[in-house]
C-alpha positions in Angstrom: 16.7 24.8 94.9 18.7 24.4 91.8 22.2 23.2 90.5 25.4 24.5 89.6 27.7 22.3 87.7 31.1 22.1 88.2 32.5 20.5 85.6 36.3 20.1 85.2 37.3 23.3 85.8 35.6 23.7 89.0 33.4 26.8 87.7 33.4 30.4 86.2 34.5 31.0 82.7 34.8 28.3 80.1 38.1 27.3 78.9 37.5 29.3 75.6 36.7 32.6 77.3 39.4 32.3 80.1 41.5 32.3 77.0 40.5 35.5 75.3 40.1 37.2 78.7 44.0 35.9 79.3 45.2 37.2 75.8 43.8 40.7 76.7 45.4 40.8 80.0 48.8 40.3 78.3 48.7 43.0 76.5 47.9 45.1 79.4 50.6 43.3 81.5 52.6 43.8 78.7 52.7 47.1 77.9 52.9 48.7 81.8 54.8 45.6 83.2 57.3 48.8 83.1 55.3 50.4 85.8 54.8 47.6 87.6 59.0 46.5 88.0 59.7 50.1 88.7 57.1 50.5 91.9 57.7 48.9 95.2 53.8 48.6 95.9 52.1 45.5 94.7 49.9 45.3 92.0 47.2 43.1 90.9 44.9 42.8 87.7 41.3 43.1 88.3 39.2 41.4 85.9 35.5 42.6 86.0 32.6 42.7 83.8 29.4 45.3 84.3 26.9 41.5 83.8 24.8 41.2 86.5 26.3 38.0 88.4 29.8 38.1 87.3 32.2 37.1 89.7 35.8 39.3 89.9 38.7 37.9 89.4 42.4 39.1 90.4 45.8 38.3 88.6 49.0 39.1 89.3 51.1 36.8 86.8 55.1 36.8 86.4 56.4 39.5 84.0 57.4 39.7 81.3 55.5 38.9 78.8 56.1 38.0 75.6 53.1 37.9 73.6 50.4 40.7 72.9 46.7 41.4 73.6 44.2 41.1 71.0 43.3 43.9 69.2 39.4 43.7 69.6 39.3 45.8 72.7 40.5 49.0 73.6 44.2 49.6 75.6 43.8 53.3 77.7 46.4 55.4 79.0 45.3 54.8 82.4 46.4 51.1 82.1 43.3 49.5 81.7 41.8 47.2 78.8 37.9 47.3 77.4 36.5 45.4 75.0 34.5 41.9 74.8 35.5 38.6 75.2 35.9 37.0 71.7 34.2 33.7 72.9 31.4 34.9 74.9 30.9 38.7 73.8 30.7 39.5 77.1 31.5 43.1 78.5 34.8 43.0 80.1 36.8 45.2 82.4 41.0 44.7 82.8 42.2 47.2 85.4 45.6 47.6 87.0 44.2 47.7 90.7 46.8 48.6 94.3 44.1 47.0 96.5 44.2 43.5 95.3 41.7 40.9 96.4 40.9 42.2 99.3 39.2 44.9 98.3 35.1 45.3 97.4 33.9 44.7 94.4 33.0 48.1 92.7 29.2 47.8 92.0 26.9 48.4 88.6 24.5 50.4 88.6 22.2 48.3 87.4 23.1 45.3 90.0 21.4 44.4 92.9 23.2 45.0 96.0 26.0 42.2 96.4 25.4 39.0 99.1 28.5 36.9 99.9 27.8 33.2 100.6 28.3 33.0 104.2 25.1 36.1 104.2 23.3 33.9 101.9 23.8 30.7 104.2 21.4 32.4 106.7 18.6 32.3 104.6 19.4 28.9 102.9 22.4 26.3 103.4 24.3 25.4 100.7 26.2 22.3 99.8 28.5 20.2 97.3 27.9 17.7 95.9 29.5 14.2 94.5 27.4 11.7 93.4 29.4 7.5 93.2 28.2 4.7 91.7 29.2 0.8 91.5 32.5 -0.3 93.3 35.4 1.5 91.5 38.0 2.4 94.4 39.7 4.9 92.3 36.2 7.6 92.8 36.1 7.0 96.4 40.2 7.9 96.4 39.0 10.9 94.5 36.0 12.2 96.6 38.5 11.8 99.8 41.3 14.1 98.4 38.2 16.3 96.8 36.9 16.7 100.4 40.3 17.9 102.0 40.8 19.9 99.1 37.4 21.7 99.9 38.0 21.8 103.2 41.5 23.3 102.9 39.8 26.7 101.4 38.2 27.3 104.3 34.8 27.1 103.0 31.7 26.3 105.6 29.5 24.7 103.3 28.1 20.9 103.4 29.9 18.5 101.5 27.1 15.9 100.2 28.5 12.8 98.7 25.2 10.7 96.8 25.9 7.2 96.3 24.0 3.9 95.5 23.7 0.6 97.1 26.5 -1.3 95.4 29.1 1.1 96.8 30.7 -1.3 99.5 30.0 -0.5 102.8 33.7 0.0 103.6 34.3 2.8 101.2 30.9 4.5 102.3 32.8 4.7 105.5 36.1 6.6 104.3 33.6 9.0 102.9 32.3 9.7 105.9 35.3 10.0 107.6 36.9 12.2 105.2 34.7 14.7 105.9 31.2 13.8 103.6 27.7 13.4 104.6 26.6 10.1 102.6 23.1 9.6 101.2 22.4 6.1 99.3 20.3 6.8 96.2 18.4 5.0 93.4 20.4 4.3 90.1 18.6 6.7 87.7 18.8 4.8 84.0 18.5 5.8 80.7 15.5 5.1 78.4 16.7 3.1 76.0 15.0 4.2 73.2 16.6 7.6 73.4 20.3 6.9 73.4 22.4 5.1 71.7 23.5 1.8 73.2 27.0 2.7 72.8 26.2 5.6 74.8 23.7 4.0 77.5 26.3 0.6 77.9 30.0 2.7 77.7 31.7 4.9 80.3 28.2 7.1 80.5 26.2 4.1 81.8 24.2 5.0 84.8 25.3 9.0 84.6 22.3 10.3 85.0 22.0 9.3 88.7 23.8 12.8 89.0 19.9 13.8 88.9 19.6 13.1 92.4 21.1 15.8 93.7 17.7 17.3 92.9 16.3 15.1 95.7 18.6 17.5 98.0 15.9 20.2 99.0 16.8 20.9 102.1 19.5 22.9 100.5 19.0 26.4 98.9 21.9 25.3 96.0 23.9 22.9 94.9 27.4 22.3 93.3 27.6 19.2 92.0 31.4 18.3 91.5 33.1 15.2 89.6 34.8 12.8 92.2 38.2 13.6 90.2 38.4 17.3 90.7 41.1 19.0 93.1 40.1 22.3 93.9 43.4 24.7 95.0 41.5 27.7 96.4 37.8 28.9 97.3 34.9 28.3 94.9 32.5 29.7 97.2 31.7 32.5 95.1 30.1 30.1 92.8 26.9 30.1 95.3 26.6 33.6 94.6 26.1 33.4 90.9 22.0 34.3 90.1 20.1 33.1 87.2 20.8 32.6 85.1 24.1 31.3 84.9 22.9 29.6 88.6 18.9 29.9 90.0 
């Protein structure tokens, strides 16, 4: 069992590399937006790398545009886009596509043959996670519109909410009723002779309690989420990620 950590942006990319992989799909949008108007038939951007684990992503953003791709990749005929992201140097793939989301994922040859979440669910569950501390309202607020958020996708998955002993009772009980599975957990503190006391005494006091969710073993994986995040369509495809960007 391991973790997957949401952080703000709810998973995939970093902020840097959605970036660069956005300024190269301007310049494809950009240069057959042309194509695009003049066709009746939808069209979407598929966004693909040949890494094993890397999850496909579709666009289809409002035209035009105004800026232009970067030039470290290559712009074909065919209206596609290779090259590597400038932050991560990964391989990527930027393809005009008819099909749109719904359509399969085309395969690597080198890739294992591809398991969604709800397959993988039969051989382990998974489940995410929020972990609440002390008696600030304004988390428990959070982790209620977090849990209808995560609901609201659709997704089957457990929603695991962690929380200690000094979480009034009261607000254990919205969590519950907003759809999470509470757990009281140990405080996990910091050893003081590593940290800064700035660091162990300010807003980061008592964060490592997130390392509980390791105590969580009935569960084949686990995204652990901040309380604060709103999530406006399916992260499930996070499960799916394998090491090592997820184990």
């Amino acid at each position: 069992m391991a973790s997957l950590d949401g952080g703000r942006t709810a998973g995939g990319l970093s902020s840097r590399c959605k970036a660069a992989v956005a300024s190269a799909a301007r310049g494809v949008w950009k240069r057959f937006g042309r194509r695009l108007r003049s066709d009746d038939a939808p069209r979407w951007l598929r966004i693909s790398s040949p890494c094993q684990g890397s999850v496909l992503g579709w666009a289809s953003p409002a035209l035009p545009w105004e800026e232009s791709g970067g030039d470290s990749g290559c712009l074909l005929p065919s209206g596609s886009w290779a090259g590597f992201c400038s932050c991560c140097k990964r391989p990527l793939s930027l393809v005009l596509d008819d099909s749109g989301p719904q359509a399969k994922r085309p395969r690597h040859a080198s890739q294992e043959p591809e398991r969604s979440s709800t397959e993988q669910s039969s051989a382990g569950k998974f489940a995410y996670v929020v972990c609440i501390w002390g008696q600030n309202p304004e988390y428990i607020l959070g982790a209620m519109v977090l849990a209808h958020s995560l609901r609201s996708t659709g997704t089957g998955h457990d929603l695991v909410a962690l929380h200690t002993n000094d979480v009034p009772q009261e607000a254990v009980q919205l969590l519950g009723r907003s759809g999470w599975t509470t757990t009281e957990v140990e405080y996990v503190e910091a050893c003081g002779n590593l940290y800064q006391e700035r660091c162990i005494k300010g807003r980061f006091a008592d964060v490592f309690t997130k390392l509980r969710l390791f105590s969580l073993v009935e569960y084949e994986k686990v995204l652990l989420l901040d309380a604060d995040l709103l999530v406006c369509s399916s992260i499930d495809q996070l499960f799916d990620l394998p090491a090592p960007a997820a184990m």
